[in-house]
N, C-alpha and C positions, 0 to 999 in steps of 0.2 A: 838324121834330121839336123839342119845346122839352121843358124839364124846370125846376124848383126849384134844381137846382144851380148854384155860382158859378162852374164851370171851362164852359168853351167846348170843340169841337171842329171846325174848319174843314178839308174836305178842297177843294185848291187845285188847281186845273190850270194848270201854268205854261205852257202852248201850246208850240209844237213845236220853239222853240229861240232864239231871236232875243228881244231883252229888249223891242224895237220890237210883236212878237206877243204879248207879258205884256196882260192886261187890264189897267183900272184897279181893277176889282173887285178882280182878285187878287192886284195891287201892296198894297192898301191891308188887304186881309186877312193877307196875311205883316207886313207892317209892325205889326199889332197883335197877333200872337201872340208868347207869352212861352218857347215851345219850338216847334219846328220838326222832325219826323220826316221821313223819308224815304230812298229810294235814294242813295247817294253821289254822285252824278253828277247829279242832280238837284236836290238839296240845292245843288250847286257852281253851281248855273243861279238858285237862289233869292237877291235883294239882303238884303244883309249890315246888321244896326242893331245897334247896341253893347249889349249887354246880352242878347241875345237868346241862349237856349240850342238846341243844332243835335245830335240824333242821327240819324248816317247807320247804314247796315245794306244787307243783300244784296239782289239784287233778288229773290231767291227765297223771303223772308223777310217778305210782304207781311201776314198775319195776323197773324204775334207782330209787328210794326212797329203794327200797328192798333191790338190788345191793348193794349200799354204806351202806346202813343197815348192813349188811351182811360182806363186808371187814371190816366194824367197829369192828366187834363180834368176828372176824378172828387174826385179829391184839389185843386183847385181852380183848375187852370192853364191859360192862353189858350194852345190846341196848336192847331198848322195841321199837315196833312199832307199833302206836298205829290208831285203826279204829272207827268208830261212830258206836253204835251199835254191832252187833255181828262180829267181826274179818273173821268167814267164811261163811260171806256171805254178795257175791257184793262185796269182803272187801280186805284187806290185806293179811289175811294169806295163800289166793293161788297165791298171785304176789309176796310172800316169795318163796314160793314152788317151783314155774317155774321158779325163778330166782338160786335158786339149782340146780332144772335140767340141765337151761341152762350153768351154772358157774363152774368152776375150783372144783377139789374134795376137796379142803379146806371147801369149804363148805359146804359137804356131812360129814363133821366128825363135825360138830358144837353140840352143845346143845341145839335145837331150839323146844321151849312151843309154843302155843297157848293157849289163856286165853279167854273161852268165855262170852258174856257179851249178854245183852237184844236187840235183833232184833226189828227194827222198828215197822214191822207185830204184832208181841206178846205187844207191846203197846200200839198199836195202838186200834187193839182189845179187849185188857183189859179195853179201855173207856168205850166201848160201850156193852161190856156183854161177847158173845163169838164165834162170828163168823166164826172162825177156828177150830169148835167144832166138824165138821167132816173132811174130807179130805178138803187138800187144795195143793196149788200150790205157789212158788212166781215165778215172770218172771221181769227181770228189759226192761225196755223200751228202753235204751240205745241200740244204732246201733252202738257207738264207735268201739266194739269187735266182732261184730256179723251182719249181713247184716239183713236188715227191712224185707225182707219179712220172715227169718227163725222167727224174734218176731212175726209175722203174723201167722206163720202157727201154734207156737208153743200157742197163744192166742186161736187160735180156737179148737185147738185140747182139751186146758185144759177145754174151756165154754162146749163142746159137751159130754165131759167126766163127766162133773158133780163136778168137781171142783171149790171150792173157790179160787178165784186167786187175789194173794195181789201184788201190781204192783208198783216196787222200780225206780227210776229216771224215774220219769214219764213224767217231762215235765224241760226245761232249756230254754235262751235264743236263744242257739244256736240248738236248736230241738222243736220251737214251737205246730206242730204241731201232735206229735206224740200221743198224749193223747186221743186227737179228735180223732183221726184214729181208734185208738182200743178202742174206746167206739162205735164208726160208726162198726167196725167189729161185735162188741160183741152182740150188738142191732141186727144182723141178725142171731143170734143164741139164744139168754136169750129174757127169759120174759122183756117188759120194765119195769117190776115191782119188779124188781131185787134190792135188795140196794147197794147201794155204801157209804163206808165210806171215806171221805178226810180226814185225819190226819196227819195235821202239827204239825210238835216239840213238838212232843207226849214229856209230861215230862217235857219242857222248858216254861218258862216264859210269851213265842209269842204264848203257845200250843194254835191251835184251830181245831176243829175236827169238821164237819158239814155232815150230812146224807143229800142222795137223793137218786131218784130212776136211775135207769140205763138209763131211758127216759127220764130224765128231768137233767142229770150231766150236769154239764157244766166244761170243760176241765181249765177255766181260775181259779178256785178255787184254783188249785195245782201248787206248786213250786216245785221247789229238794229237799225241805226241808219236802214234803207231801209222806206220804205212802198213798197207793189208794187201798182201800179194796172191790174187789166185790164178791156180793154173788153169788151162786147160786141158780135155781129154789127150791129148800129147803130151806134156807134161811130165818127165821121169824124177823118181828119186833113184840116188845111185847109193847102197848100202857100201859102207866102208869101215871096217873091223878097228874099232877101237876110233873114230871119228865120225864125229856130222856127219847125216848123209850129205850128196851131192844134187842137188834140186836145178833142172837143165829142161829146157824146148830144145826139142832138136831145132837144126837150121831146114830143115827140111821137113813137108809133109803133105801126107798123103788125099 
């Protein structure tokens, strides 16, 4: 998307935690914007250049964060907005989008990038070997934007289809119990002998990443901070003496 105006808008995926997972793309896209939007904790993971002005805000607050994003960029200013992880997905650069749609044609004439960075999923995965090595799915858990039973139907449709399905806000304080629910859904559909990978802060400092079977998960494992990796009936561990097992889809199936 290009436009006539002077101001810029870049939306950034800082990848999933670790400054080692930052692209160079989107090192050098922060480094050239002259404001910085995003989540708080996000913002905290973005490198710091003197002059650089930084609005954090809630993470619930992703549209009006886009909005003033966006009249920033209008009114002439290099704004990056920045997401955990990959930008489109779960993420910022479609509450950029819809905030276009919805908004004044000023902001149909902008200059507005997307910068893609490392998804949770694809890190989360690369712990443990390659689990997304045939078809997969993600589905976030969040009811915020979407009513519980469409996460419902759309869980069972991915288990029955034979999809891996990697499963983003999976559990918060204020949605305790949603995690349990669709592992109770998915246990009437998958082998319990299914793996699951928990994968917190793949890449960060707190990472800890722990395997179990779909019959024995237990939902308090995960935070917001956890991607939730299950397999499908394909799905192999590889035992290796004295190391992790190996967690693999084949490339093929039957």
């Amino acid at each position: 998307m290009s436009g006539t105006l002077t101001g810029t808008l870049t939306v950034v995926g800082l990848g999933p935690g670790g400054p080692h997972q930052m692209t160079p793309e989107a090192r050098a896209a922060l480094d050239s914007a002259d404001e910085l939007y995003g989540y708080g904790p996000y913002l905290a993971r973005a490198p710091e250049r003197e002059g650089q002005v930084r609005h954090a805000s809630d993470n619930r607050e992703e549209l009006d964060r886009a909005t003033l994003a966006l009249e920033r960029a209008v009114a002439g200013a290099k704004v990056a907005v920045v997401s955990g992880g990959d930008a489109g997905v779960f993420a910022m650069a479609a509450a950029v989008c819809e905030a276009v749609e919805r908004g004044p044609e000023a902001f149909r004439a902008l200059d507005i990038q997307v910068v893609p960075g490392v998804t949770a999923m694809l890190a989360v995965a690369a712990r443990v070997g390659a689990p997304l090595g045939h078809d997969f799915c993600a589905i976030s858990l969040s009811d915020n934007l979407k009513p519980w039973p469409l996460v419902e139907k759309r869980l069972k449709a991915a288990a029955e289809a034979g999809f891996v399905i990697a499963l983003y806000n999976p559990i918060s304080k204020a949605r305790p119990w949603q995690l349990g629910a669709a592992f109770a859904l998915l246990r009437d559909v998958l082998p319990g002998t299914v793996p699951v990978i928990f994968g917190r802060a793949a890449g960060r400092p707190d990472e800890r990443i722990t395997l179990a079977t779909l019959a024995a998960a237990d939902p308090a494992v995960a935070d917001m901070a956890t991607c939730v990796i299950i397999g499908s009936p394909e799905t192999r561990l590889v035992e290796r003496p004295g190391l992790p097992p190996l967690v693999y889809s084949p490339r093929s199936a039957r």
